[in-house]
VMD Tcl script that builds the backbone (N, CA, C; Angstrom):
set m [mol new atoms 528]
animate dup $m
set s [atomselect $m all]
$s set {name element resname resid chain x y z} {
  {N N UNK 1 A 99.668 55.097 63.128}
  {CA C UNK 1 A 100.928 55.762 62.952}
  {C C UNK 1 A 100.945 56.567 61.666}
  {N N UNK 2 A 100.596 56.205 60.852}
  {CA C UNK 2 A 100.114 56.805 59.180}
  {C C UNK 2 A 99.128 58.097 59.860}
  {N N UNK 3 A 98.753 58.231 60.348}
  {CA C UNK 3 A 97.819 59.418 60.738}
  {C C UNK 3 A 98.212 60.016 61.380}
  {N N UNK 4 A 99.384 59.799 62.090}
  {CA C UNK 4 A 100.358 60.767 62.861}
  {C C UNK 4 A 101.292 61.758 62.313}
  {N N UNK 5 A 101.744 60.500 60.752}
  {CA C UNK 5 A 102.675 61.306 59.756}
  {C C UNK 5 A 102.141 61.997 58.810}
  {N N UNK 6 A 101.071 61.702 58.849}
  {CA C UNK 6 A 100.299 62.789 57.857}
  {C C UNK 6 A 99.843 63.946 58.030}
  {N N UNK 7 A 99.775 63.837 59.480}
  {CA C UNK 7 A 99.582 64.956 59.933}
  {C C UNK 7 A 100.373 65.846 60.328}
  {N N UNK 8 A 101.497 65.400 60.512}
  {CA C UNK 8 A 102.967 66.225 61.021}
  {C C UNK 8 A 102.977 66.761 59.252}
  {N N UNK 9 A 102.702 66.395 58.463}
  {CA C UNK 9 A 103.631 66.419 56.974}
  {C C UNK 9 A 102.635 67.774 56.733}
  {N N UNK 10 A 101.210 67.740 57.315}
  {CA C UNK 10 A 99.821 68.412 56.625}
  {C C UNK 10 A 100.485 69.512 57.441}
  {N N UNK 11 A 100.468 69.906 59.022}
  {CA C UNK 11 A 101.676 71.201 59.436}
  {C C UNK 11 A 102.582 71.589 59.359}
  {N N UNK 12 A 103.422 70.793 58.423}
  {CA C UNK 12 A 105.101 71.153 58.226}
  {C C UNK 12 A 104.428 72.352 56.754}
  {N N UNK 13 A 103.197 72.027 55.542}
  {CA C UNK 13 A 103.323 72.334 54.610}
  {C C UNK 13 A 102.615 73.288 55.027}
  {N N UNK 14 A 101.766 73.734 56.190}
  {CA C UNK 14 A 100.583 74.648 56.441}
  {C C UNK 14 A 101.824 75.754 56.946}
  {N N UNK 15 A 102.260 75.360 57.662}
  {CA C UNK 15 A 103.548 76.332 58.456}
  {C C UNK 15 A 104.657 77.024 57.326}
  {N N UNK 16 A 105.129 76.101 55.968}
  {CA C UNK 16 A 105.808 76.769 55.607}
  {C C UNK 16 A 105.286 77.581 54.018}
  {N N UNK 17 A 103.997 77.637 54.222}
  {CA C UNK 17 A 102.814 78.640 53.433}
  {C C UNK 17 A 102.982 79.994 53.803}
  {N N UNK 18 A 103.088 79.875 54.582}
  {CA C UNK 18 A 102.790 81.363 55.307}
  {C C UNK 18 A 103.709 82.416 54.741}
  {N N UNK 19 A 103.365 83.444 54.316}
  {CA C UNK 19 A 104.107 84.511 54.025}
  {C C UNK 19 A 105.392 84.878 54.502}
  {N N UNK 20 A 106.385 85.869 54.379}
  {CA C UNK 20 A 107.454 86.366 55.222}
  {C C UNK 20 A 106.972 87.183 55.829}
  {N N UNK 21 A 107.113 87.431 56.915}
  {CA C UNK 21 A 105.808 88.021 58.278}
  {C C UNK 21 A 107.152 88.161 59.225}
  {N N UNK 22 A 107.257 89.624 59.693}
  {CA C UNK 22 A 107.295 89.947 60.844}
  {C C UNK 22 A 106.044 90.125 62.025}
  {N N UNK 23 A 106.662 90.119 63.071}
  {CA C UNK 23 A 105.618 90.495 63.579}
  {C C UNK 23 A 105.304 91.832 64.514}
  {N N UNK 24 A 106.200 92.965 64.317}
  {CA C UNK 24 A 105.721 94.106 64.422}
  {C C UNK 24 A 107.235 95.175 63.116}
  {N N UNK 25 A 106.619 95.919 63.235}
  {CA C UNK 25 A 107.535 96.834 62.255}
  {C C UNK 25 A 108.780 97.104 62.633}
  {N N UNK 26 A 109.681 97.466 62.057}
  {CA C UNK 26 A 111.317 97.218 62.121}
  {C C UNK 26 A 112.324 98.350 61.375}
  {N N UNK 27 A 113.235 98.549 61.989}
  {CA C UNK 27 A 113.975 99.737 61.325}
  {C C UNK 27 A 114.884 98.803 60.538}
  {N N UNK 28 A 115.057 98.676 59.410}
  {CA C UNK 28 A 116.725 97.936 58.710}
  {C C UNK 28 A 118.147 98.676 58.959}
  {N N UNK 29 A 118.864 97.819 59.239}
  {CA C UNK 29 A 120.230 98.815 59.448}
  {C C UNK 29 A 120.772 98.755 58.063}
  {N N UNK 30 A 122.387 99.722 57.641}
  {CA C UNK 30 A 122.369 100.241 56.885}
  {C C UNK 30 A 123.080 99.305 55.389}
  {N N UNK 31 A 122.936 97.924 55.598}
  {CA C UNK 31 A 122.924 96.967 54.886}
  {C C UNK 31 A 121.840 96.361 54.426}
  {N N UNK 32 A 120.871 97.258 54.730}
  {CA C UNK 32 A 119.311 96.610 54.391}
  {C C UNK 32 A 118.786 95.469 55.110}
  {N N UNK 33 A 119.778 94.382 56.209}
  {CA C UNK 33 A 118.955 93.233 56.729}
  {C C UNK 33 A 118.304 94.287 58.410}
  {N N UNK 34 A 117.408 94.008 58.863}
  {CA C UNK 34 A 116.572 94.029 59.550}
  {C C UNK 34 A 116.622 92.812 60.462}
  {N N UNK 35 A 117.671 92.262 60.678}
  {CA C UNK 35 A 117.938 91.257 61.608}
  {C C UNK 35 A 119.439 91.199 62.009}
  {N N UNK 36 A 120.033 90.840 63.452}
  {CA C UNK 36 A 121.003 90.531 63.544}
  {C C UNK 36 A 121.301 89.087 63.171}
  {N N UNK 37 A 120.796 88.070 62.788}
  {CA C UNK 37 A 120.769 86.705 62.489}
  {C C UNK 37 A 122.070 86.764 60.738}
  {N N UNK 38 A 122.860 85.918 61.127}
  {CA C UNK 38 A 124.050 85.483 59.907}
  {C C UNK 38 A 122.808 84.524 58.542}
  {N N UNK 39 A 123.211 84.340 57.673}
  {CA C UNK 39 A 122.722 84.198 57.020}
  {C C UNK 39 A 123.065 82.156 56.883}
  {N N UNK 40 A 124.045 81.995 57.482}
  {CA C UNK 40 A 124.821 80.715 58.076}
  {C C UNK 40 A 124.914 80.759 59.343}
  {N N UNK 41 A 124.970 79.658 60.028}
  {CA C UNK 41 A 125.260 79.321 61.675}
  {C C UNK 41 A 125.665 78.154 62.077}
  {N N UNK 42 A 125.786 78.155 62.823}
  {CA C UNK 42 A 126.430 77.012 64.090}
  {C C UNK 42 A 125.460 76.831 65.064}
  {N N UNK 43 A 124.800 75.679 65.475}
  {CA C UNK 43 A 123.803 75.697 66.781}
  {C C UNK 43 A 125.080 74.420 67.586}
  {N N UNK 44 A 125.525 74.565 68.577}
  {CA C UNK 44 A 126.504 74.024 69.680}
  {C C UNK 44 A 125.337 73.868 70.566}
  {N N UNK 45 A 125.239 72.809 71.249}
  {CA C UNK 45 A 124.668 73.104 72.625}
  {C C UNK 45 A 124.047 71.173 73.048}
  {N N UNK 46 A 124.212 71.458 74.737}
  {CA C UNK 46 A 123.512 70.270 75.061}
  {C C UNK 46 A 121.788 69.935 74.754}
  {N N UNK 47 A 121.906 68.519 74.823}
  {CA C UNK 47 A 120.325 67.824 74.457}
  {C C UNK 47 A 119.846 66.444 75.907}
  {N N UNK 48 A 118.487 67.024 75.855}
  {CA C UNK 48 A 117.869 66.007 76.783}
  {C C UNK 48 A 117.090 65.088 75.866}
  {N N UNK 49 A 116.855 64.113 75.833}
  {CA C UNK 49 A 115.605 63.191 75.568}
  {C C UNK 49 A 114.972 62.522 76.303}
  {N N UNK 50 A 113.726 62.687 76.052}
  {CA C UNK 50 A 112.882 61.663 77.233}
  {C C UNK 50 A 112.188 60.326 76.642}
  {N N UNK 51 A 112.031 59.400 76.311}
  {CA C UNK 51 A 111.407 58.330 75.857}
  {C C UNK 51 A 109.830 58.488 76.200}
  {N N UNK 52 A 108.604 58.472 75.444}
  {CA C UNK 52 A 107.521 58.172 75.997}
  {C C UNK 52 A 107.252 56.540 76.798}
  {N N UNK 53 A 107.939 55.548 76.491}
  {CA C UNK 53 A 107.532 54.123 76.386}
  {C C UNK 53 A 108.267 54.163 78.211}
  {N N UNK 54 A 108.804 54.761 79.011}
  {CA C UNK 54 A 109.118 54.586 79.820}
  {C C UNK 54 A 110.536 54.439 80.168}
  {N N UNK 55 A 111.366 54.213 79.333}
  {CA C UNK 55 A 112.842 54.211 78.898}
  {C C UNK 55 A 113.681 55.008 79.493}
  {N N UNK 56 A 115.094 54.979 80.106}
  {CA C UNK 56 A 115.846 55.553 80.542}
  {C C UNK 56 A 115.983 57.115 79.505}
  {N N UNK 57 A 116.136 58.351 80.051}
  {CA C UNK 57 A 116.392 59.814 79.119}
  {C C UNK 57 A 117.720 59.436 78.928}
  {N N UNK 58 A 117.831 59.940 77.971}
  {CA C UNK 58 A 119.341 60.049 77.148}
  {C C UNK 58 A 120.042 62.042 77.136}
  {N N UNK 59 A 121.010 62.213 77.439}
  {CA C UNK 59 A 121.778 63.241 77.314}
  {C C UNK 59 A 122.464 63.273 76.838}
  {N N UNK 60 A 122.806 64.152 76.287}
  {CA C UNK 60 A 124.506 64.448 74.818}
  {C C UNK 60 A 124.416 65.606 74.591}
  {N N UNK 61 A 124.449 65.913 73.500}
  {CA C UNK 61 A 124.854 67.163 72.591}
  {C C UNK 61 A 124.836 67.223 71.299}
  {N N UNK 62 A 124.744 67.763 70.401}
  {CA C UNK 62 A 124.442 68.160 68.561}
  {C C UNK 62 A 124.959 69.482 68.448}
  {N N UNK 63 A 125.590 69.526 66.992}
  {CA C UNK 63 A 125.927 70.342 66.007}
  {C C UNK 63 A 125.104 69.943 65.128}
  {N N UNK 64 A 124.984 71.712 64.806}
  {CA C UNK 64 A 123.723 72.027 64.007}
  {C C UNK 64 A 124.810 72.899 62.799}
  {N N UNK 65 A 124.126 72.838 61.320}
  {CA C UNK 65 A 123.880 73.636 60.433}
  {C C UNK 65 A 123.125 74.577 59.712}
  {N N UNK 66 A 122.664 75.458 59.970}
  {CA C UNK 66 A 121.461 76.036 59.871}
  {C C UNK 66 A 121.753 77.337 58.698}
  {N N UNK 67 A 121.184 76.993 57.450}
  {CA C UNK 67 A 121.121 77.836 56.829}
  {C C UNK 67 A 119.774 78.567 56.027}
  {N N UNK 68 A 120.367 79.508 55.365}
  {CA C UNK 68 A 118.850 80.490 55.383}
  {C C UNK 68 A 119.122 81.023 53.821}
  {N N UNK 69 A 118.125 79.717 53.057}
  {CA C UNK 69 A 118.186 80.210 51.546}
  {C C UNK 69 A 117.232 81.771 51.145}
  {N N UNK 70 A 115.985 81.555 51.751}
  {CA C UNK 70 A 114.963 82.638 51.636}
  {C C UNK 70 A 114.408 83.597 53.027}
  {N N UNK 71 A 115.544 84.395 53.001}
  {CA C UNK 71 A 115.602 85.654 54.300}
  {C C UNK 71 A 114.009 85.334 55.038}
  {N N UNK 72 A 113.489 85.135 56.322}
  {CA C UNK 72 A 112.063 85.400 56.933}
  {C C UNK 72 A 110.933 84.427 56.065}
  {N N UNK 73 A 111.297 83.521 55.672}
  {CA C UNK 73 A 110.837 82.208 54.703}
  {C C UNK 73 A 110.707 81.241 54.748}
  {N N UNK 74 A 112.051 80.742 54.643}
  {CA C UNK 74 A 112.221 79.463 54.690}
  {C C UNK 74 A 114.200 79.294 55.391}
  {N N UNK 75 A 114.462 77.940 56.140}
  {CA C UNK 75 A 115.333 77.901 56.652}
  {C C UNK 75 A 115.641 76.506 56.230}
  {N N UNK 76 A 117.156 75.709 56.453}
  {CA C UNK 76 A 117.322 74.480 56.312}
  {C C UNK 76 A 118.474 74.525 57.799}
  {N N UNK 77 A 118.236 72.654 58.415}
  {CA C UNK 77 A 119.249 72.611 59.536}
  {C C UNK 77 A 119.509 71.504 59.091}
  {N N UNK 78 A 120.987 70.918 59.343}
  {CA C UNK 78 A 121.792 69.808 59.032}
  {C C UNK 78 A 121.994 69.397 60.479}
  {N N UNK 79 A 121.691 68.587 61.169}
  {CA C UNK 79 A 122.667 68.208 62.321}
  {C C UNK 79 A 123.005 66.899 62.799}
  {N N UNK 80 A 123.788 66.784 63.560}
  {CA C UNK 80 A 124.109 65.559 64.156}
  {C C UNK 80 A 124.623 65.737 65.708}
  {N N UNK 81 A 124.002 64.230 66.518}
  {CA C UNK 81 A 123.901 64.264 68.297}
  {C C UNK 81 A 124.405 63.035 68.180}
  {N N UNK 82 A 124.628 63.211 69.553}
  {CA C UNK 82 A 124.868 61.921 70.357}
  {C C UNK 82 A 124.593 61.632 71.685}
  {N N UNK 83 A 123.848 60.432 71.940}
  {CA C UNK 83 A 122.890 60.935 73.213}
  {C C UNK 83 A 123.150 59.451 73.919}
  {N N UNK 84 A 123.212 59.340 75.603}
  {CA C UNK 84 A 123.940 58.351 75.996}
  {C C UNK 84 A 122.922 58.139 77.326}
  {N N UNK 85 A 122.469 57.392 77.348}
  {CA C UNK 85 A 121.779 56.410 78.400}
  {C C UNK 85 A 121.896 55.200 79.042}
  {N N UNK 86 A 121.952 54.510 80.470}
  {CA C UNK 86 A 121.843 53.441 80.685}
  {C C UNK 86 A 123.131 52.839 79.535}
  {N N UNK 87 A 124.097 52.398 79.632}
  {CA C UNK 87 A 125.119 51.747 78.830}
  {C C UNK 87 A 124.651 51.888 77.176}
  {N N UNK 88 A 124.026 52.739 76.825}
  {CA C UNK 88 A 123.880 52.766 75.532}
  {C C UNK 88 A 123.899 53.817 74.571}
  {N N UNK 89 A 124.279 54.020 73.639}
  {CA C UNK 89 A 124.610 55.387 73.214}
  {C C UNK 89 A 123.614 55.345 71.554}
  {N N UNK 90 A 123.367 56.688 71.313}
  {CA C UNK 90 A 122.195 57.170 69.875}
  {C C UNK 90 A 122.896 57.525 69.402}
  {N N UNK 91 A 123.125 57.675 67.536}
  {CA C UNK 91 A 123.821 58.836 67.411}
  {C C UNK 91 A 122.527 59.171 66.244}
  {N N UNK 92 A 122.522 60.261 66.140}
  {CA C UNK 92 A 121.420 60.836 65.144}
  {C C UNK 92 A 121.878 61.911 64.113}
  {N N UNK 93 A 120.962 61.618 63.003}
  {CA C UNK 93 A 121.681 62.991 62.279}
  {C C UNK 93 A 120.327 63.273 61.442}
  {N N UNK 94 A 119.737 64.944 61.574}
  {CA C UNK 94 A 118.390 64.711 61.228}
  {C C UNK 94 A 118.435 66.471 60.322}
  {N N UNK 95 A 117.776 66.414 59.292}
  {CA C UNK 95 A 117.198 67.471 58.538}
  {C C UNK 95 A 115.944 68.333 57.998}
  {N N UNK 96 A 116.088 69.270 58.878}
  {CA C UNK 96 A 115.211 69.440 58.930}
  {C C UNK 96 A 114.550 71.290 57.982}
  {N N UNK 97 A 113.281 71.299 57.694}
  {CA C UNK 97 A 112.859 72.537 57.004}
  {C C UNK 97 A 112.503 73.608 58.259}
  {N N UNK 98 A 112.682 74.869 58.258}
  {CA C UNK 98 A 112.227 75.375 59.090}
  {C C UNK 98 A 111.533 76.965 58.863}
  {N N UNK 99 A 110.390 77.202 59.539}
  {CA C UNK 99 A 109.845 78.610 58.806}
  {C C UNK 99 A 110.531 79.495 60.082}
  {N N UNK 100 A 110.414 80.635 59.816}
  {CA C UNK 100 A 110.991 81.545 61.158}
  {C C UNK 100 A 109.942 82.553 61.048}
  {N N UNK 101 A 109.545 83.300 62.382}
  {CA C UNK 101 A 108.922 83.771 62.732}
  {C C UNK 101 A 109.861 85.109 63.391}
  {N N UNK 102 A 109.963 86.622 62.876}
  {CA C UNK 102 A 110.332 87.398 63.738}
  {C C UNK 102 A 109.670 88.194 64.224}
  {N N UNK 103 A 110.536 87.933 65.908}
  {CA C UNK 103 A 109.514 88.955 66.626}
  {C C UNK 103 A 110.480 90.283 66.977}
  {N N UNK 104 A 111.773 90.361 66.940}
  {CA C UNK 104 A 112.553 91.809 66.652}
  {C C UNK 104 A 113.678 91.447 66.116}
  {N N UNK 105 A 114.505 92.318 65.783}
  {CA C UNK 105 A 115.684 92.411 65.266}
  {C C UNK 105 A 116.609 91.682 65.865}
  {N N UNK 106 A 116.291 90.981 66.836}
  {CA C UNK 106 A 117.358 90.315 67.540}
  {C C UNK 106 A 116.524 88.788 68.094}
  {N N UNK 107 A 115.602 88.644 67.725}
  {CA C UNK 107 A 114.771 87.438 68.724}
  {C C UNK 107 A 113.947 87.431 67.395}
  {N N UNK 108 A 113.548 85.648 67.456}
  {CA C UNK 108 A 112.998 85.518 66.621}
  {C C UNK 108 A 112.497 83.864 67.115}
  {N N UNK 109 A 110.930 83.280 66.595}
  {CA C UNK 109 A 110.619 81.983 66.529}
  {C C UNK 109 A 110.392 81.183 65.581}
  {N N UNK 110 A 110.915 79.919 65.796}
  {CA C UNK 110 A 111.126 78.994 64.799}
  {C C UNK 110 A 110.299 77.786 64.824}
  {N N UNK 111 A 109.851 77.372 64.036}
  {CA C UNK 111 A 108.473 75.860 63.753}
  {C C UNK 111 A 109.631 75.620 62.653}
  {N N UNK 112 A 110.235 74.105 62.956}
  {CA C UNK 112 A 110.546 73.072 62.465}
  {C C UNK 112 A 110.108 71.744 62.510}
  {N N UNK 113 A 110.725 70.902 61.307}
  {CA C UNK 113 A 110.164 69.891 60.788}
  {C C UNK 113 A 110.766 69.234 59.478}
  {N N UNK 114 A 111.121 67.413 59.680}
  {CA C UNK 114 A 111.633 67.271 59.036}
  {C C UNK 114 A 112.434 65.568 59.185}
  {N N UNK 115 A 112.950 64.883 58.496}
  {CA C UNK 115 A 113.027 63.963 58.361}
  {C C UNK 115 A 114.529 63.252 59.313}
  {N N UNK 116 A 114.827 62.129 60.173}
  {CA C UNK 116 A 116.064 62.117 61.062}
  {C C UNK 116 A 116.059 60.907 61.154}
  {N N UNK 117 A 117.452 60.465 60.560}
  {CA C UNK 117 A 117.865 59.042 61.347}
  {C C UNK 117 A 118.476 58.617 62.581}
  {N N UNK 118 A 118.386 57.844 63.122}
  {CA C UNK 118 A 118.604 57.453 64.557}
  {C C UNK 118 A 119.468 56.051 64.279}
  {N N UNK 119 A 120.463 56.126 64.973}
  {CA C UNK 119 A 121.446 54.712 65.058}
  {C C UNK 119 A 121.534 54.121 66.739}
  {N N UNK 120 A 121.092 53.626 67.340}
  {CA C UNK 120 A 121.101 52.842 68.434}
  {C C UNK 120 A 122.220 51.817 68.605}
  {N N UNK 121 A 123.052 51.733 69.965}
  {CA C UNK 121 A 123.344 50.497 70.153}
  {C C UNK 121 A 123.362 49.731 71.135}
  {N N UNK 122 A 121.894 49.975 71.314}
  {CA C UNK 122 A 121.036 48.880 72.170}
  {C C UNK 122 A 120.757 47.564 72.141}
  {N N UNK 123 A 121.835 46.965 71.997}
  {CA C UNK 123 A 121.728 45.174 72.306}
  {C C UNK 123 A 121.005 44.939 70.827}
  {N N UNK 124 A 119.994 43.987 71.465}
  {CA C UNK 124 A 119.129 43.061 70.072}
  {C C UNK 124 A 118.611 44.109 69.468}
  {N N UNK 125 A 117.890 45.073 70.646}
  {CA C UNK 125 A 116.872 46.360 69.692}
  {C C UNK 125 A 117.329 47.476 69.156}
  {N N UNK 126 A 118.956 46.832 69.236}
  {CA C UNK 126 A 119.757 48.349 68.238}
  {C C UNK 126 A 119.522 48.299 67.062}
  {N N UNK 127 A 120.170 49.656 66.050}
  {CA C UNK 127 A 119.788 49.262 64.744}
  {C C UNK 127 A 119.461 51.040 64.748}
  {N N UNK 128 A 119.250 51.151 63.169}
  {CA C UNK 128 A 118.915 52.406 62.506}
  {C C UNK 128 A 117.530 52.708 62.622}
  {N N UNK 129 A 116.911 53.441 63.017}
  {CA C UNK 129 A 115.626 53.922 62.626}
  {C C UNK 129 A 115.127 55.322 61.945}
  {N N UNK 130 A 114.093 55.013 60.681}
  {CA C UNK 130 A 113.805 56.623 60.225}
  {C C UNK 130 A 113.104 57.166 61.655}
  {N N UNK 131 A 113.266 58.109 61.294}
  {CA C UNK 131 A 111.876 58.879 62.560}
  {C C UNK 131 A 111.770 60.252 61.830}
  {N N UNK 132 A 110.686 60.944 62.324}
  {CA C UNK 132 A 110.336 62.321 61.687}
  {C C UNK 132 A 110.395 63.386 63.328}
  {N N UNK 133 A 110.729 64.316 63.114}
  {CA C UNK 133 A 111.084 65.123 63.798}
  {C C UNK 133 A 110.633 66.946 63.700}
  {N N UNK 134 A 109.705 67.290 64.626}
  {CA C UNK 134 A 109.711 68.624 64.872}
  {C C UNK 134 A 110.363 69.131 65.818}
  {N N UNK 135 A 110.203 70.492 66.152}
  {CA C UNK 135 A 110.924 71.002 66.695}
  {C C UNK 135 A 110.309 72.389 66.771}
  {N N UNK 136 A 110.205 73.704 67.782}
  {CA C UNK 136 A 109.536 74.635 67.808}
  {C C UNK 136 A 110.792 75.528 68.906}
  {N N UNK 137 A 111.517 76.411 68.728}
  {CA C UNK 137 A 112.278 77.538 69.520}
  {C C UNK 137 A 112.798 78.767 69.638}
  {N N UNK 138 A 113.528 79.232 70.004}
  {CA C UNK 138 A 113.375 80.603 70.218}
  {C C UNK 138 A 114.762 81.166 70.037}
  {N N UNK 139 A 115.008 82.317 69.053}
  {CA C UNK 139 A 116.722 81.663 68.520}
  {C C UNK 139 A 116.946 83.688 69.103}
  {N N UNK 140 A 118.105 83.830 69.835}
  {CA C UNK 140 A 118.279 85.260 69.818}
  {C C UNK 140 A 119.604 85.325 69.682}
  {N N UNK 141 A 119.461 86.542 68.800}
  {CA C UNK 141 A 121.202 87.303 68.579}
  {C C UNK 141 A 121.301 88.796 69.093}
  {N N UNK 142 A 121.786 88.305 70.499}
  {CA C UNK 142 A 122.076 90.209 70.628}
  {C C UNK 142 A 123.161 91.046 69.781}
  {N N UNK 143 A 123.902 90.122 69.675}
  {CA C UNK 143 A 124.768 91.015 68.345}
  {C C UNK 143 A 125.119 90.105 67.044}
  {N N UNK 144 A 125.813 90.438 66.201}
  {CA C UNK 144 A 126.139 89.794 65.033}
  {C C UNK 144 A 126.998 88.547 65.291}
  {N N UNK 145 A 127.279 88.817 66.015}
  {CA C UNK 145 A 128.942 87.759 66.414}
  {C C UNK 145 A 128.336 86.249 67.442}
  {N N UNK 146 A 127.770 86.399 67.801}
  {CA C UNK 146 A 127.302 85.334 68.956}
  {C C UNK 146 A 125.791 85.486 69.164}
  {N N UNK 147 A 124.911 84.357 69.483}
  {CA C UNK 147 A 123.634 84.045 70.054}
  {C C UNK 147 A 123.401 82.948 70.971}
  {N N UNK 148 A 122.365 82.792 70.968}
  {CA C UNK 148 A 121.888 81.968 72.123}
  {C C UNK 148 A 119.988 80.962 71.243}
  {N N UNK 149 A 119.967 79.717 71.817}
  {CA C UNK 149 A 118.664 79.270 71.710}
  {C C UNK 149 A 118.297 78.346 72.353}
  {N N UNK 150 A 116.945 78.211 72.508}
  {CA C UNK 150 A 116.435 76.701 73.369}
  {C C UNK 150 A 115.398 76.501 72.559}
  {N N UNK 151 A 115.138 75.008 72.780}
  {CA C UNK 151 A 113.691 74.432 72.136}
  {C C UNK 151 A 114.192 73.214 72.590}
  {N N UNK 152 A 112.892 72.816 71.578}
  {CA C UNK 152 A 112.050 71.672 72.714}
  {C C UNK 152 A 111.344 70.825 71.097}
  {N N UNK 153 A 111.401 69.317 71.117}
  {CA C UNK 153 A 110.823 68.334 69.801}
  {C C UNK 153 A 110.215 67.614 70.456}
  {N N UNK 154 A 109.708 66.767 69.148}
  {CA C UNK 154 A 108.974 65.527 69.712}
  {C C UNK 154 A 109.347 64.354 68.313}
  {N N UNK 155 A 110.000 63.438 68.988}
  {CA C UNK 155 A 110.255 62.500 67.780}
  {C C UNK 155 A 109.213 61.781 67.342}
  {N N UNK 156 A 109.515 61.020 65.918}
  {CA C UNK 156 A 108.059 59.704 66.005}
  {C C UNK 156 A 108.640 58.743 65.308}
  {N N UNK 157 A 109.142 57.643 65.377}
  {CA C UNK 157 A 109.399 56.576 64.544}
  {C C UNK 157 A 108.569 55.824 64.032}
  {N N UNK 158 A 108.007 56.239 63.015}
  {CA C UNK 158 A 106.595 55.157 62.179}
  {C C UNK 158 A 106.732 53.857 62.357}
  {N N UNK 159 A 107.748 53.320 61.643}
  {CA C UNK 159 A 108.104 52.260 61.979}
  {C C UNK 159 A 107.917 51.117 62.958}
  {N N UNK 160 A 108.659 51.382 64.740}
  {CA C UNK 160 A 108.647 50.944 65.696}
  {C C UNK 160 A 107.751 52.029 66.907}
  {N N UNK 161 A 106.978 52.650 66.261}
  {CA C UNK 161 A 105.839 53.295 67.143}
  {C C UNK 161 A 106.585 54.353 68.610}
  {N N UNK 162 A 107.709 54.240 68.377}
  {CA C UNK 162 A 108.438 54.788 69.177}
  {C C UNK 162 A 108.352 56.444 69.230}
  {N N UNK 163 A 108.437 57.121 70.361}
  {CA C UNK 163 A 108.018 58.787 70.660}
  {C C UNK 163 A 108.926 59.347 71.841}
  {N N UNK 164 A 109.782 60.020 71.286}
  {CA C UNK 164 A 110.024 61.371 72.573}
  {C C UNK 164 A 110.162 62.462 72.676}
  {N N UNK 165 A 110.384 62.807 73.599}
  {CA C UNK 165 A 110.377 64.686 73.796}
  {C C UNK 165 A 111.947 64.694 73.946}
  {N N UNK 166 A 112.148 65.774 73.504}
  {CA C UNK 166 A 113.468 66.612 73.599}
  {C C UNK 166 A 113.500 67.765 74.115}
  {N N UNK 167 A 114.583 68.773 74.859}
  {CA C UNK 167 A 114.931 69.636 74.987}
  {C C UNK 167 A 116.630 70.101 75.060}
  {N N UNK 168 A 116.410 71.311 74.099}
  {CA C UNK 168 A 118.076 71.886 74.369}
  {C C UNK 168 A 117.823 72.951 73.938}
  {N N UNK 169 A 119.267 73.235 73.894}
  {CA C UNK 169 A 119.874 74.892 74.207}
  {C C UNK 169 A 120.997 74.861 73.738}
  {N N UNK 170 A 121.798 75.952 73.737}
  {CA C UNK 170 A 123.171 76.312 73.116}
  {C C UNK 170 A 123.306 77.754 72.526}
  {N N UNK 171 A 124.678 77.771 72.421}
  {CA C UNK 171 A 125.093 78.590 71.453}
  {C C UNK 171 A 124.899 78.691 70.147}
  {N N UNK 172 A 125.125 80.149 69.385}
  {CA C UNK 172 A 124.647 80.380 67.751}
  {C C UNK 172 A 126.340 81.116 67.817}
  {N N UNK 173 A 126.509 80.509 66.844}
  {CA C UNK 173 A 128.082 81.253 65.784}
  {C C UNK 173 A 128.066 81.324 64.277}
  {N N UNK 174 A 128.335 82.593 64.086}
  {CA C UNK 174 A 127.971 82.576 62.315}
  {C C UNK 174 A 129.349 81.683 61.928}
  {N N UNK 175 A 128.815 81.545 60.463}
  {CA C UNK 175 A 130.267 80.696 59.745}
  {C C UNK 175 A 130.084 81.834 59.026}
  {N N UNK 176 A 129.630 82.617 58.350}
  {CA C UNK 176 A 130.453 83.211 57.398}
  {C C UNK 176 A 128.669 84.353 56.732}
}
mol reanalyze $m
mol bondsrecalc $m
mol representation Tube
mol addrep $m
């Protein structure tokens, strides 16, 4: 399990090396950003989880915070879910670093990564767990005012050896 997190930690730092990189050339509009993306957001939207161990999937939903200290750099997300399976409900709240990748003025990809707690209340085996969390998706703003995204994680709880996949989607709303 130590070789799992070391290695997630060795691509979180390889990924957020990388230069500010578009990936083809770009006209700036007349505020100088070169992106329709807010500089703050809102990620709204439903979530799947799948358990590797065989476990009932869990469905819910998360609010996201997603802000953007260093334009095409570096990103930060705040969020919190709640995900409900078989009589039992998660609630999570996980933070994560994220590099962005643009591919136009309106579409852009994201490699995240980053640290998430998990609250269970699953009988005896409920309880808090750290887990580490990536995440890899595809965030588009056709205009300033509203967007759209999906992606897809993979959890890991060092701890209790525990692993799943995720997928969601939602809405993007600037705050400000």
């Amino acid at each position: 399990m130590i070789k799992r997190t070391s290695l997630l930690i060795a691509l979180t730092v390889l990924a957020l090396s990388f230069p500010p990189t578009t990936i083809h050339a770009q006209e700036r509009d007349d505020d100088g950003d070169d992106s329709n993306e807010p500089p703050t957001q809102l990620e709204i939207g439903p979530e799947v989880e799948v358990p590797f161990a065989g476990e009932h999937p869990g469905f819910g939903g998360s609010i996201t915070l997603q802000v953007t200290p260093i334009p095409n750099w570096l990103e930060f997300e705040f969020g919190v879910g709640a995900l409900a399976s078989s009589g039992t409900t998660e609630l999570e709240a996980e933070f994560l670093f994220e590099k962005p990748f643009q591919i136009s003025n309106t579409t852009e990809f994201m490699i995240e990564a980053g640290p998430a707690l998990s609250h269970s209340s699953e009988g005896d085996e409920g309880g808090t767990v750290f887990n580490i969390q990536t995440e890899a998706g595809f965030f588009i703003w056709p205009n300033k005012s509203l967007g759209w995204y999906a992606n897809v994680g993979w959890s890991d709880a060092p701890r209790t050896g525990a692993q799943s996949v995720s997928v969601g989607a939602g809405i993007l709303v600037p705050v400000f």
